[in-house]
TIRO-2110 file (N, C-alpha, C; in Angstrom, 1 decimal):
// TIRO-2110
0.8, -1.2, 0.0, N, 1, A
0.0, 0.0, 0.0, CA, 1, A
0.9, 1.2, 0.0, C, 1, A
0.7, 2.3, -0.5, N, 2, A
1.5, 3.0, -1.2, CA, 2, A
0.8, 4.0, 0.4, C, 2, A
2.2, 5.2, 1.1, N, 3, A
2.1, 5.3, 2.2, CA, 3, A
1.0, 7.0, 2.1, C, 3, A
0.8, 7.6, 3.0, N, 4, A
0.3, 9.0, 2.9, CA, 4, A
-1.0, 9.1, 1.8, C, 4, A
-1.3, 8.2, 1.6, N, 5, A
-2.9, 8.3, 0.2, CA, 5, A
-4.0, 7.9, 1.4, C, 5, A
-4.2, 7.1, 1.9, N, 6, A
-4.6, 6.8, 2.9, CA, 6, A
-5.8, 7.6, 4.1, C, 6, A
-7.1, 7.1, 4.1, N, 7, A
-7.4, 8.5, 5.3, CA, 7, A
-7.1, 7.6, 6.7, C, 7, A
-6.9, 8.2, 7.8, N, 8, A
-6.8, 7.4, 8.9, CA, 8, A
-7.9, 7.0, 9.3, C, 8, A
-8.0, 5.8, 10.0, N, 9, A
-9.0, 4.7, 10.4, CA, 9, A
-8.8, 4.7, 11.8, C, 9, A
-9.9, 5.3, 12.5, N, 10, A
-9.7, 5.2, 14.0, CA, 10, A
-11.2, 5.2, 14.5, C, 10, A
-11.3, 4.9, 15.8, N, 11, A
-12.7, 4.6, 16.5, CA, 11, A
-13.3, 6.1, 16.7, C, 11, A
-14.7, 5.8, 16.6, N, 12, A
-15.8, 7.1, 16.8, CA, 12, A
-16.8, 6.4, 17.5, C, 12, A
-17.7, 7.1, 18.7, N, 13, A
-19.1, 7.3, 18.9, CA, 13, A
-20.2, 7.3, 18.3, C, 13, A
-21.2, 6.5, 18.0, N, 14, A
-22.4, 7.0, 16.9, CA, 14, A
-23.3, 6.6, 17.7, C, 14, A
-23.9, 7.9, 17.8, N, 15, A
-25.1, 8.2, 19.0, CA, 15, A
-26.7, 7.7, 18.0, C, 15, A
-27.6, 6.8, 18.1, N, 16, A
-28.8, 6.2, 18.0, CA, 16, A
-29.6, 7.9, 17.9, C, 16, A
-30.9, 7.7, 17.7, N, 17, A
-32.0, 8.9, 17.4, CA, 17, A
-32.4, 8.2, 19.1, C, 17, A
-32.6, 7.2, 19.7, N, 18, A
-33.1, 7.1, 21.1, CA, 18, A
-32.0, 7.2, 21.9, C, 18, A
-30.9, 7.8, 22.0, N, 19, A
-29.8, 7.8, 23.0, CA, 19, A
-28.7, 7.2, 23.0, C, 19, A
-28.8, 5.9, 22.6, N, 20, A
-28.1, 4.7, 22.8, CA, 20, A
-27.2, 5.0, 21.5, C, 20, A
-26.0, 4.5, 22.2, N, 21, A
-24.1, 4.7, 21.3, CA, 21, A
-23.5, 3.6, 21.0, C, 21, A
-23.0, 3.3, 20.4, N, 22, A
-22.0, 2.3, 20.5, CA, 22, A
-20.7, 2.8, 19.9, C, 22, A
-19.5, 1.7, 19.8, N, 23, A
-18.5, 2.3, 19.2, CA, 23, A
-18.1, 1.5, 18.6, C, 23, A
-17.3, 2.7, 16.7, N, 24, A
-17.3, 1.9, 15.6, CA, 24, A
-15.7, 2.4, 15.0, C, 24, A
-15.0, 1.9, 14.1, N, 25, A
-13.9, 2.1, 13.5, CA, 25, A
-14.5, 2.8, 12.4, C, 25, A
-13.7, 3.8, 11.9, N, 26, A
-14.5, 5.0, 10.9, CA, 26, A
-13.3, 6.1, 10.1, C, 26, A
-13.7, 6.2, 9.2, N, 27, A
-13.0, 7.3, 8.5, CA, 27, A
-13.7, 8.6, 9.3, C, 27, A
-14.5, 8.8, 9.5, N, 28, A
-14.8, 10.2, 9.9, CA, 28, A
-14.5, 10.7, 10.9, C, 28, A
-14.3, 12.4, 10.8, N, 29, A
-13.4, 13.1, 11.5, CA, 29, A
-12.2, 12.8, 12.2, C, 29, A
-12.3, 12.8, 13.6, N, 30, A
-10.4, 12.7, 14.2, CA, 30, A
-11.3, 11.5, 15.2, C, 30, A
-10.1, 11.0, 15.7, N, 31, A
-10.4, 10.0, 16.9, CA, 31, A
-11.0, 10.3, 17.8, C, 31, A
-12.0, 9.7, 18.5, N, 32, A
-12.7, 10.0, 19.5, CA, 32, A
-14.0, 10.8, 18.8, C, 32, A
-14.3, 11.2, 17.8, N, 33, A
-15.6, 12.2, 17.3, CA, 33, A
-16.9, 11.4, 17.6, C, 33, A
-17.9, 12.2, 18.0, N, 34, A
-19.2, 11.0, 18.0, CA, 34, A
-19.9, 11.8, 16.9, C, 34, A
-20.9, 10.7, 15.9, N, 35, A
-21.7, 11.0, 15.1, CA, 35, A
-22.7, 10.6, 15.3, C, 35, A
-23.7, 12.0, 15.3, N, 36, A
-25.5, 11.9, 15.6, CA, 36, A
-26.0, 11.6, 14.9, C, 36, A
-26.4, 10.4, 14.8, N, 37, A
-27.6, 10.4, 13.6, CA, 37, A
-29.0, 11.0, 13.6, C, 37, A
-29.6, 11.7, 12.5, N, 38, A
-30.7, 12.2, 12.7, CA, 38, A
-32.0, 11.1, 12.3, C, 38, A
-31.3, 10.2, 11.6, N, 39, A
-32.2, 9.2, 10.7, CA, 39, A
-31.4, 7.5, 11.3, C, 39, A
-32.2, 6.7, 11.5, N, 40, A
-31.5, 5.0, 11.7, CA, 40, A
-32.7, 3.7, 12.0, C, 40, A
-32.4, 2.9, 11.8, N, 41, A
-33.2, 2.2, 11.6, CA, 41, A
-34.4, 2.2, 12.3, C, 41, A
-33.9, 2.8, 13.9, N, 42, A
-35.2, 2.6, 14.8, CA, 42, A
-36.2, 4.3, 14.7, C, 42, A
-36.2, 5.1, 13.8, N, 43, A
-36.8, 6.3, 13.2, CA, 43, A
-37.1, 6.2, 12.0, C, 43, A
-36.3, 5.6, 10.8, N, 44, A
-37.0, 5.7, 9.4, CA, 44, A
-37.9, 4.9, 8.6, C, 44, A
-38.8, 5.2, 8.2, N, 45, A
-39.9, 4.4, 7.9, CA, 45, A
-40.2, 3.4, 7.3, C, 45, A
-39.0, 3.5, 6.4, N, 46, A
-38.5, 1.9, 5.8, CA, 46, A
-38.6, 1.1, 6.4, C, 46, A
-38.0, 0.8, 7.6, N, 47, A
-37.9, -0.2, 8.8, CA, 47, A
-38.8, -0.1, 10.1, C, 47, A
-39.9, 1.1, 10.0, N, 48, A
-40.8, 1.2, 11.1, CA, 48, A
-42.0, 1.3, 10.9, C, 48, A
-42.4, 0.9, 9.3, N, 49, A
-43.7, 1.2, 8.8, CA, 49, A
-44.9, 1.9, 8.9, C, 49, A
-43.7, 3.2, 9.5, N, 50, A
-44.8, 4.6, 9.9, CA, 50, A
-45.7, 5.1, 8.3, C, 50, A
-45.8, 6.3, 8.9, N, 51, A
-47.2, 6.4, 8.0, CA, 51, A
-46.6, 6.7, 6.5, C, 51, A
-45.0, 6.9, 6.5, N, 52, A
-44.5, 7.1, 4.6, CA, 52, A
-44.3, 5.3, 4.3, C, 52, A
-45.1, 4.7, 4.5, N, 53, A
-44.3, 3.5, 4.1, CA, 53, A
-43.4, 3.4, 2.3, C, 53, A
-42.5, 2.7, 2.5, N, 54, A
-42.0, 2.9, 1.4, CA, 54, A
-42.7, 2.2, 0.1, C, 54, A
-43.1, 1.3, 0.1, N, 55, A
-44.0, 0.0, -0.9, CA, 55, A
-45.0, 1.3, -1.6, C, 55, A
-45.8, 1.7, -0.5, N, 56, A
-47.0, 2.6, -0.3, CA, 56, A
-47.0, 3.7, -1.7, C, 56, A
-45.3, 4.6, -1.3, N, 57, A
-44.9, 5.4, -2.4, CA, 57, A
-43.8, 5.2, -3.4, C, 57, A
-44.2, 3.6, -3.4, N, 58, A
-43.4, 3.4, -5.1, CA, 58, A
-43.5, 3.8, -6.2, C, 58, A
-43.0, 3.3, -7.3, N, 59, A
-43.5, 3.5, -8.9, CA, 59, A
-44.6, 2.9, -9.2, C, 59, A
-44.8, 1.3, -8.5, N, 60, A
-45.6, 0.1, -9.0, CA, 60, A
-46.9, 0.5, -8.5, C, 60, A
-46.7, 1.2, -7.2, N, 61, A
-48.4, 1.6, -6.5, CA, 61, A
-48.3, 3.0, -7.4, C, 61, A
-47.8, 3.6, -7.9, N, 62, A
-47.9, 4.8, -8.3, CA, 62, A
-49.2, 4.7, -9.5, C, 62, A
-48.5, 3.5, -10.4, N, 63, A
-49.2, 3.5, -11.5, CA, 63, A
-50.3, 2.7, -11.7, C, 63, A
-50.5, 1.7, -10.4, N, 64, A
-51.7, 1.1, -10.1, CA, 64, A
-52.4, 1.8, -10.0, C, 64, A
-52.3, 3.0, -9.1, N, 65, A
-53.3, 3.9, -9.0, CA, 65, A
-53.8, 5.0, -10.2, C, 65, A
-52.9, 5.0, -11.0, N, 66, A
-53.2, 6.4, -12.0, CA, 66, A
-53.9, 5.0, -12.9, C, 66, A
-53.4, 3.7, -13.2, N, 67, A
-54.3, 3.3, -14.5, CA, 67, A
-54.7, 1.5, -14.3, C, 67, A
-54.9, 1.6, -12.5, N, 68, A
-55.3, 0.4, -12.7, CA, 68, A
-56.7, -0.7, -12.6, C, 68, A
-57.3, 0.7, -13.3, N, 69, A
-58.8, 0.3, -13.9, CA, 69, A
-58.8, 0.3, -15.3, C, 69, A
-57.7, 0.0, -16.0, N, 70, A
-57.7, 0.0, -17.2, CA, 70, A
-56.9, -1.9, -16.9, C, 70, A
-57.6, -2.3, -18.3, N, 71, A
-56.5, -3.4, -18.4, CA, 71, A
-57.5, -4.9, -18.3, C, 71, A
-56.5, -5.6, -17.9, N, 72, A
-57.0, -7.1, -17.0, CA, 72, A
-57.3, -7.0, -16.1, C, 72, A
-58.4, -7.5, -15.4, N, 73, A
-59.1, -8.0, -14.3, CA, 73, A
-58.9, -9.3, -13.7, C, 73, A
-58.7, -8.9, -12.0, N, 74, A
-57.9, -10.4, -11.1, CA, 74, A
-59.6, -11.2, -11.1, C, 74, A
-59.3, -12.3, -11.5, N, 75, A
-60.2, -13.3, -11.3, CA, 75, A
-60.3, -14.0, -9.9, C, 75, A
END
């Protein structure tokens, strides 16, 4: 590995949307930095099935709904 190209790899803090931290090895900032998340699995709706569900505002429901009284009918 060719020396000085490199970004340094050192441990950070990454604080949860409900409090909770753990600790991770990371390119970001200097050693010791903690990173807040504003968004993670236990807040985004992807994985909480609040009210944006993702399926909900696809392409496929998009266009079921604009044309899908045209067409074939589910038997």
């Amino acid at each position: 590995m060719k020396k000085g190209i490199h970004p340094d790899y050192h441990t950070i803090k990454v604080v949860m949307t409900d409090g909770s931290s753990y600790e991770t090895r990371s390119t970001y900032g200097e050693a010791g930095a903690t990173l807040s998340l504003d968004i993670d699995p236990l807040s985004h709706p992807a994985w909480t099935g609040g009210p944006a569900k993702v399926g909900e505002k696809g392409q496929v429901s998009k266009f079921q709904q604009k044309f899908g009284s045209f067409g074939l009918k589910k038997a």
